[in-house]
C-alpha positions, 0 to 999 in steps of 0.5 A, a space after each residue: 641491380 646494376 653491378 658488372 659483377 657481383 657474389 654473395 657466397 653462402 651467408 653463414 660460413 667463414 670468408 663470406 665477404 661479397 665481391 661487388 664491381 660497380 664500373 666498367 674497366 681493371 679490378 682485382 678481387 682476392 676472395 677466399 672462395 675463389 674456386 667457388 665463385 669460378 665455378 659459378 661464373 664457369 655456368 653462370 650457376 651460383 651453388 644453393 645460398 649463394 647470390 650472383 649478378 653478372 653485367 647487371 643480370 641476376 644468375 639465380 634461376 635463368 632460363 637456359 636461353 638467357 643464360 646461353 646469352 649471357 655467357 657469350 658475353 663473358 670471357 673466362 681463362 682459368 690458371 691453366 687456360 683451360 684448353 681441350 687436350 686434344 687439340 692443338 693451339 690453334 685449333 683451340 683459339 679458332 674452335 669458338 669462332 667456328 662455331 659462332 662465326 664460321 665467316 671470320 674465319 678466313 681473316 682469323 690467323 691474320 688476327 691472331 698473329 697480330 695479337 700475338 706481336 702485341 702481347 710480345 710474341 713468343 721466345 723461341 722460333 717454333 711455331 706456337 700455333 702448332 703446339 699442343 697444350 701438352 707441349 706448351 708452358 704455362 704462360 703460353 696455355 694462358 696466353 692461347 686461352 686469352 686469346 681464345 676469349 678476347 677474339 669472342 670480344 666479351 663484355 667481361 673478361 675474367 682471368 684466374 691467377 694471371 701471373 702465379 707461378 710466371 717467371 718475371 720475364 712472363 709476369 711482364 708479358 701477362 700483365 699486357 693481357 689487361 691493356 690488350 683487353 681494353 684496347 680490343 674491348 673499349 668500356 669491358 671489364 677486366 677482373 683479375 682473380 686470385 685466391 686469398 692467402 692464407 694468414 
């Protein structure tokens, strides 16, 4: 199966319509199981009945190895950004290269600072890379979390919710998130994910 990204929830309960993306570049999905299909993507682990393609591979069933590689390829922000607590921006942003890439790391800040101009910086002079989560604004935990996942370059790059719960002013700064992508990870797939209102 050749779909970038495809989930078939469990056939016989309310708002079991698939997600299926085809072709590489920007796509939203609006789903009315969004927390089950983020969990899944979260571990590449489809609940029992449930069907999974992720960059064309089948989820259901993988080899812990296979599906170790398959994550590395995909990146992942949850409306919170999904940093550890404990640790502060940076540490946050720099902690996957440190363990995949321990050599980047002496040119790590240069990039991250860059990234930061190009997604529009931050309001106010203190130092974001200092802060913790705790300290942060919402927009900023999502914007340490992208980061986080796009200096990892991944293939496939999932985001949760990109604009709720934003003031204006931040809804146009998170909506760079998508062309950043692109321009870092030419021929990625960008999906936006957010949960269908209710009627």
């Amino acid at each position: 199966m050749s779909a970038v990204l495809a989930y078939d929830p469990v056939p016989d309960e309310e708002d079991a319509e698939s997600v299926w993306i085809e072709t590489p570049g920007t796509h939203r999905v609006c789903a009315g199981y969004v927390p089950e299909l983020l969990a899944a993507m979260n571990d590449l682990k489809p609940r029992g009945g449930a069907h999974m393609v992720v960059l064309g591979t089948e989820c259901g069933g993988l080899g812990e190895r296979e599906r170790l590689d398959l994550l590395a390829r995909i990146g992942f922000v949850p409306a919170n950004g999904g940093l550890i607590s404990s640790l502060n921006c940076w540490e946050n942003i720099s902690l996957p290269v440190a363990y995949h890439e321990p050599a980047r790391l002496s040119t790590l800040l240069e990039e991250v600072q860059d990234l930061l101009e190009a997604l529009g910086g931050i309001e106010d002079d203190s130092n974001l890379l200092a802060r913790m989560p705790e300290q942060m604004s919402l927009y900023e935990r999502r914007l340490t979390g992208f980061i986080r996942e796009l200096i990892e370059r991944p293939d496939l790059m999932v985001v949760e919710n990109l604009a709720g719960g934003l003031s204006a002013t931040k809804r146009k700064r998170a909506a760079r998130f998508v062309a950043i992508y692109h321009a870092y990870c030419p021929g990625g797939t960008f999906v936006h994910v957010e949960e269908k209102p209710e009627d």
